[in-house]
Structure formats: structure tokens, C-alpha cells
N, C-alpha and C positions, 0 to 999 in steps of 0.2 A: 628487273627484279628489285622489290625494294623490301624493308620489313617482315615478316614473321611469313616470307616464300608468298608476300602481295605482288603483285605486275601493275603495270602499267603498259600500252604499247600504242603504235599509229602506225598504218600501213597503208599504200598508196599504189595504184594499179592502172596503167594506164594502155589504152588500145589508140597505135595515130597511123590514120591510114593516108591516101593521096588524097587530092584536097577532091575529086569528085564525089569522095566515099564517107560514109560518119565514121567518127571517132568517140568513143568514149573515155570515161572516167572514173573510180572509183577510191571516195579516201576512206578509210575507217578506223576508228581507235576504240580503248575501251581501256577498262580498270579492275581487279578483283583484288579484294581484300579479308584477311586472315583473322584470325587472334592468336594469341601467344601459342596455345597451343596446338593449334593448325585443326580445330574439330569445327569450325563455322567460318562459313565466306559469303559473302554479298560483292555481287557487282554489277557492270554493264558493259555495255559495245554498241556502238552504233556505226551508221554508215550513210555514206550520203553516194548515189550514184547518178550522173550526168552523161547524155548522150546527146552529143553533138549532130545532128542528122541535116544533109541539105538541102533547102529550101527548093523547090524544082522553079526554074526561070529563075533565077539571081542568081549575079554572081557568085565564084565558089566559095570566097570568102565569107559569103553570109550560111549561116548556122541557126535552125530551132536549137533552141537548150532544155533540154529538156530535164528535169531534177526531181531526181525520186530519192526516199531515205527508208532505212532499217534502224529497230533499235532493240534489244533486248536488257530485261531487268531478272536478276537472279537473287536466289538466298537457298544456300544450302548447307547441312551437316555433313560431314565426312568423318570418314574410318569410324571403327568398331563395327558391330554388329547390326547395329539400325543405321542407315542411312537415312535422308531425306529431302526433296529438292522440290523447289515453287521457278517456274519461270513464266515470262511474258515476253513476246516475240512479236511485234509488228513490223507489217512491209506495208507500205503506201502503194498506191496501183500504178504507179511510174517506176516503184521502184527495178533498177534490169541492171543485170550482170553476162548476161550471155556472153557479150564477146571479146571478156575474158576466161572465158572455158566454162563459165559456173552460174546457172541460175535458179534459185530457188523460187518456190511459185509464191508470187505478189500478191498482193491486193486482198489481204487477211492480217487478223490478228488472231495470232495460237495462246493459247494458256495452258500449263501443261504441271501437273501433281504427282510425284513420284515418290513413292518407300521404298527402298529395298533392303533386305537382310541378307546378309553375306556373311558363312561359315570360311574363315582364313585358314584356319587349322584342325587337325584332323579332332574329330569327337565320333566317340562310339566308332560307327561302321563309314559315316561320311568321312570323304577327308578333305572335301571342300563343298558348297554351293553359293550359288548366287540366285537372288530372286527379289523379283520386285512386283509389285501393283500400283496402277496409276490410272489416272484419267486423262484425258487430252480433249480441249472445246476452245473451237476455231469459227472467228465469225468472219464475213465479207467485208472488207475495209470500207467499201463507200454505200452498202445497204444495209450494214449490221446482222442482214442474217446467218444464223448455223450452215456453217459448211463442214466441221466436222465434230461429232460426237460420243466418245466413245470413251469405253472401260475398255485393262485390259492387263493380262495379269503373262507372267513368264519365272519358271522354276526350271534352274540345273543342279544338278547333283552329279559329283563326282565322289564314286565309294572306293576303299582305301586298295579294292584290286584293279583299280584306273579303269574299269566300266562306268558307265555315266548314262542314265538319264533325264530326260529333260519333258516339260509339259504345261499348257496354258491354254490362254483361250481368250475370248473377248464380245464386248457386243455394243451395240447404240440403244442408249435409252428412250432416245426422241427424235425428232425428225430434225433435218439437214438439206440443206440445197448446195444440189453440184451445179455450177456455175461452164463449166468444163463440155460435158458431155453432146450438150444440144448444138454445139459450133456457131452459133448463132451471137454476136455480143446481145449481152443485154438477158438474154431468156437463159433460164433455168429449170432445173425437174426435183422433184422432191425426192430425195431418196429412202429406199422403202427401208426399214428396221431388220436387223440383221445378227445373228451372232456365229461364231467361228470356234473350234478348240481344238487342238494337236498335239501330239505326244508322241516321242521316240526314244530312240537309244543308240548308244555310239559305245566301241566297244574298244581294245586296249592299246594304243596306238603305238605302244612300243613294241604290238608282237607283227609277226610277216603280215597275217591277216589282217583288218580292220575291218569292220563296217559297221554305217549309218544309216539308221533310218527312221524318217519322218512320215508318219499319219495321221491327216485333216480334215474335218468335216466342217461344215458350213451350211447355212442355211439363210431364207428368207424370213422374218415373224410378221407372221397377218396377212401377206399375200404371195401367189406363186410360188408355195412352200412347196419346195422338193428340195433333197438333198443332195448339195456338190460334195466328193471326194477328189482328194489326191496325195498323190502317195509316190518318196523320192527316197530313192538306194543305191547308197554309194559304196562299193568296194575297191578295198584298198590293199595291194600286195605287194611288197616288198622282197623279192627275188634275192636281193644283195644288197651293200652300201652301195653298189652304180644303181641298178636296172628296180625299177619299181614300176607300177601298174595302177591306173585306178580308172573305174570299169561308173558310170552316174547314169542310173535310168529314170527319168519323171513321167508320172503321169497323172492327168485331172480331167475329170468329169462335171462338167457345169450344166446339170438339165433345163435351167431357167435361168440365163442369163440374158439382162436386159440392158440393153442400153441403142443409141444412134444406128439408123439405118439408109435413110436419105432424108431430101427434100424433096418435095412432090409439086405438080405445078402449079399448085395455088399454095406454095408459100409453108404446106403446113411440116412442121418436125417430126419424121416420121422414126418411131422408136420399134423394136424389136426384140421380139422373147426367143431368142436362139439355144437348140443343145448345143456346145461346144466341148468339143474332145480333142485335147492337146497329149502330144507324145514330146518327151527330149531325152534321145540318149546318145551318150559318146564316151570315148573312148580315149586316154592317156596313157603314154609311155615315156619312159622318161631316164635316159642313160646319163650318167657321170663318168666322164673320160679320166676328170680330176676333180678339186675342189672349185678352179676358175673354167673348167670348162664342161658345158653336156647339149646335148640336142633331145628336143621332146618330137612328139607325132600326136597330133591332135586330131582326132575324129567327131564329128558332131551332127547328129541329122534332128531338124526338128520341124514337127507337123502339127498343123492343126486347122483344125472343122470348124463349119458352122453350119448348120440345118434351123432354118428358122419355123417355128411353130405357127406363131400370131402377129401383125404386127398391130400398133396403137399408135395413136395422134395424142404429141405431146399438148396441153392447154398449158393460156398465159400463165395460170395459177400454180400451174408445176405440178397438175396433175395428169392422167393418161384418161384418154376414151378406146376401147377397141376402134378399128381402122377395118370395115370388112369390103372398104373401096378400091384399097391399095394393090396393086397387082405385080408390083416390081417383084426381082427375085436378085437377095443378097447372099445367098447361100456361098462357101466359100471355101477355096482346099487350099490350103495356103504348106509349101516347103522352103526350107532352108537347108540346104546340107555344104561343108563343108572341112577340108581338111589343110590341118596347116604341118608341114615342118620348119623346125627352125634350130638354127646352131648357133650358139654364143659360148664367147670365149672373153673374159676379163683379163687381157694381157697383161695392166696396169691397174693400181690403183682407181678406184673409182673411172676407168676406163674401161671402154666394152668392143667387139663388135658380133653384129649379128645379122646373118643369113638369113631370108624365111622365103620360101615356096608356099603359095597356098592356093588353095583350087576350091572354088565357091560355083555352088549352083543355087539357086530361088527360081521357081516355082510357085505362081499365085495362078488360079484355075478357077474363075468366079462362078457363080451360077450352080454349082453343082447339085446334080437331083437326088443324090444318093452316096454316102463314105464308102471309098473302096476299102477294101484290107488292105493291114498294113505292108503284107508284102506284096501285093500287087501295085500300090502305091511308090511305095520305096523303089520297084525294079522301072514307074516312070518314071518316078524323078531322076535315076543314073542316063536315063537316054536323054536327059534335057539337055540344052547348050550348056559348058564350061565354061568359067571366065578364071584364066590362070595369072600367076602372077609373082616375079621373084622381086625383092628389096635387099638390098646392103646399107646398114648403118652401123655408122662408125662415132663413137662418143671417145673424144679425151680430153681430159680432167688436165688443165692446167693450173700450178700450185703457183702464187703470182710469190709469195714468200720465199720458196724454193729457187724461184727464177731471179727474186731480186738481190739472195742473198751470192749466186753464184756469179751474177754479171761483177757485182761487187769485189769479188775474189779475182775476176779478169781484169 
């Protein structure tokens, strides 16, 4: 930290495995800086990452090196009422971090325009919000094209009786190419123009009850216009300071969802116009024995379809032609269900340990000619195989201060 709360920082990550296997790298620094009165900052961060990978037939000492970099450039207002923020974010198409836990996707440059206005204190009937609008356009690092395009706006409002809702939306003004979908390197599809908007409410979370809920619509503009819905409700109940409860159903209707369905044998990308009907609901419970210890019970089953209508042959130009050749069948009933318990206890200080039991079933059923009901569904998936399974871990927190100062003492 230096001057008027500016940083400076440099941080280094490193992955070394046996010499059969690659190893990576990761260094990154950066800088932001203030004015006196802390309302404007500019800064940057960059990063270089290196993946050592080994050459097949050489010895193991020999290493490709392979070097990829990030860097971001920022200028923003802060506090009051108007906020405001410009940023520029490029990854070069080398650049990789996975096997340090964390990758973000490469081989783009984002630009990214934010305002928001933010109510701190209470006025009239609000007694807070927060809201912004922005734009986000993201091109392909080594062809320059649009890969993401988009408006898009988000308002909270909390009123002074801790009820809150919240509402937004968004959409693409122009065309875009996903690079991602066709699995193919090299080829791409154009993405078709789209806009989204949603609005709920969340209600007052210091009483037994709570609940939320969010409603979204979506749609296609200029072709395969039908409209997606989905719709997510969370209830929350509070029994006691132990025993609380909280009850999340989702659910989304996608009439004309397109995207990847195979490869065919002459090579062509074969895309598809699917209904897809997604279900998630589960189930939380959650006891306090005391402040360092409680056990939850987690329930979870989650489903979903796909019924394909049409399918289309992707072209080089990243456009589609119907396909009335293709005869595959992608249809598809895909489950998840399962349930975890678990006990933790923080005996210590930044020390844990924790118990878990959990019982998981999946469920993928390709080909399907027709959606069962949901409870006919549900009652096959419990007769499917189980995969069970318990875990103990134990975390403690050794204080080298504390240990150095007492050996001292002996």
C-alpha cells in the first residue's frame, strides 16, 4: 500500500510435477493509483503464464515452453452517487492457467463500460439501491472478430421495510461469432441476436419466513422467435437460532434452443433446434448445536430434456442451411440427484473438522422419443445404481508466532 490507499503487488504461482508430466507457471503484478481524495483510480495488472509441457521421445528433461500473457488497463470513479468504470482486458490464445485451479477463456480482447448509481442512505421510501448499465464487446485475439456483444442493464432496490426488488434485462445489437460451440478448431457460427429481461423480489430476511423470486424471459430477434421462460423460488425458514430450512425450485423452458449436435460422415457440423426443459429442486436443513459446530442435509435432484425439432448443417461462413439428410437421434433425458450430510465442528481457531456422507446418482438416457412426467421420472431415477461415499478431513491452523514464541519460553 503506498499513498492516498494506491497498491502496488506481484504474485507468483507455481504447478511442479514429476519430470514425466508439465509443469507450469504463473507470475503477475500490477499497480492502481488514487488521488487525494480517493474519488478517481487508474491502473493495470498483467501476467505472463508458462507451461512447460514434454516433448514425446526426448528426454524428460526437454520441455516445449510455451508463453502466453494477460493484461488489463482500468480508469474508474468511485463513491458518491454516480460511479463510472472503462476497462480493457486481453488474453493472448496461449495464454492458460488451469492447473492452478483457475482458467479464464483466452484468446480475446473484452472492453467493458459501466455507470452505476448507488443510493447509500435511506431517501424517501428507499433505503438503499444499487444499479448500473453498461455495455461489454469482446473480439477474437487472432481474427479480430466479435465474440461478444451486448447491452445490459441491473436495478436493486431495498425499501426502508427490508423488502427488496430488483429488475433488468439486456440484448446484442449486432452479430457475434462463437468460436466455442462448433468443437471444431478453426470454425465458428454466427450468433443469432438476442434479448433477455427479469425481475423479482426478495422479501425481509430478518423475519422466520423469506422468500425469492426471480422471473425471465428471453428470446431470439429475426429468427426462430419463440419464447424461453424460467422461473427460480427460494424459501427460507427459520425455525430457531439452531434449525433453519431453505426449500430452491428452478425451472426453464427453452422452445428453440440451438446449438452442436454431432459430426456426420462427411465431415459436416451438425447443429440442432432443441425444446429443452430443465427442473432443479432441493432441499436444505441446517442445525446449530453451537456457534463452532452444526450439520446440514442437502437434497438435490436435477433434470433435463431435449426433444429436437430440426436439425441444420453449420457453413464455413458461420452460417446454417436446414439438414433434411441427417437421421441421427440426439434427444436426451439427462439426471442428477443427490444427497449429501455433513458435520463440522471448529474445535480451534481457524481449525475444522468435517464428516460428509453423500449419496449421488446420474442418470443420462440418450435417444429419448418422448419426456416422461416428472414423477414417473423421478421414481426411475431412485431405482438407478447409487455411488455412496463417506470423507473425514481434518484442517489445523498452526500459529508459527505462537510456537516460536513458547519454544523460546522452554
Amino acid at each position: 500500500m503506498i499513498k492516498n490507499n494506491s497498491k502496488v503487488y506481484l504474485i507468483n504461482t507455481n504447478v511442479t510435477r514429476d519430470k514425466k508430466y508439465s509443469d507450469s507457471n504463473v507470475t503477475g503484478s500490477g499497480f492502481s493509483l488514487s488521488n487525494k481524495k480517493n474519488t478517481f483510480e487508474v491502473g493495470a495488472e498483467g501476467a505472463v503464464s508458462q507451461r512447460f509441457s514434454k516433448i514425446e521421445g526426448e528426454p524428460t528433461r526437454n520441455y516445449n515452453n510455451i508463453v502466453g500473457y494477460k493484461y488489463t488497463l482500468f480508469a474508474k470513479k468511485v463513491g458518491g452517487l454516480f460511479e463510472y468504470a472503462a476497462y480493457r482486458t486481453t488474453y493472448d490464445n496461449n495464454y492458460y492457467t488451469s492447473d492452478l485451479g483457475y482458467q479464464a477463456i483466452n484468446n480475446r480482447t473484452v472492453y467493458e463500460f459501466q455507470i452505476q448509481h448507488n443510493v447509500h442512505k435511506p431517501w424517501r421510501k428507499i433505503r438503499n439501491s444499487y444499479n448500473n448499465i453498461g455495455y461489454t464487446y469482446a473480439t477474437h485475439f487472432v481474427t479480430g472478430k466479435p465474440v461478444i456483444n451486448e447491452y445490459y442493464s441491473n436495478f436493486f432496490i431495498t425499501f426502508l421495510d427490508y423488502n427488496s426488488i430488483f429488475f433488468g434485462g439486456g440484448s446484442t445489437p449486432g452479430t457475434s461469432y462463437d468460436y466455442f460451440e462448433p468443437r471444431v478448431d478453426g470454425r465458428y457460427n454466427k450468433s443469432i441476436k438476442y434479448y433477455y429481461a427479469y425481475a423479482g423480489l426478495s422479501t425481509d430476511y430478518r423475519k422466520k419466513l423469506a422468500v425469492d423470486l426471480n422471473l425471465n424471459i428471453s428470446n431470439f430477434i429475426g429468427q426462430f422467435v419463440s419464447e424461453g421462460f424460467n422461473a427460480n423460488l427460494t424459501v427460507r425458514y427459520r425455525v430457531n437460532d439452531k434449525l433453519s430450512f431453505r426449500a430452491i425450485s428452478f425451472f426453464n423452458t427453452d422452445p428453440y434452443n440451438l446449438g452442436f449436435a454431432d459430426i456426420d460422415a462427411a465431415d459436416n457440423i451438425i447443429y440442432g433446434l432443441r425444446k429443452v426443459h430443465t427442473y432443479e429442486n432441493s432441499l436444505s436443513v441446517k442445525y446449530n448445536f453451537k456457534n463452532d459446530m452444526f450439520i446440514t442435509l442437502n437434497a438435490r435432484h436435477y433434470w433435463s430434456t431435449a426433444l429436437y425439432r430440426k436439425y441444420l448443417t453449420l457453413l464455413q461462413n458461420g452460417e446454417y442451411e436446414p439438414n433434411y439428410v441427417y437421421d441421427g437421434n440426439n434427444n436426451f433425458n439427462y439426471n442428477a440427484f443427490n444427497i449429501d450430510f455433513i458435520y463440522s465442528w471448529q474445535f480451534s481457531p481457524g481449525s475444522n473438522l468435517s464428516v460428509a456422507y453423500k449419496n449421488a446418482i446420474e442418470a443420462d438416457e440418450p435417444g429419448i422419443l418422448k419426456r416422461p412426467t416428472y414423477q414417473k421420472n423421478l421414481s426411475d431415477v431412485l431405482s438407478d445404481p447409487q455411488t455412496n461415499s463417506i470423507s473425514i478431513k481434518v484442517l489445523y491452523y498452526l500459529d508459527y508466532l505462537w510456537i516460536r514464541k513458547n519454544l523460546r519460553m522452554k
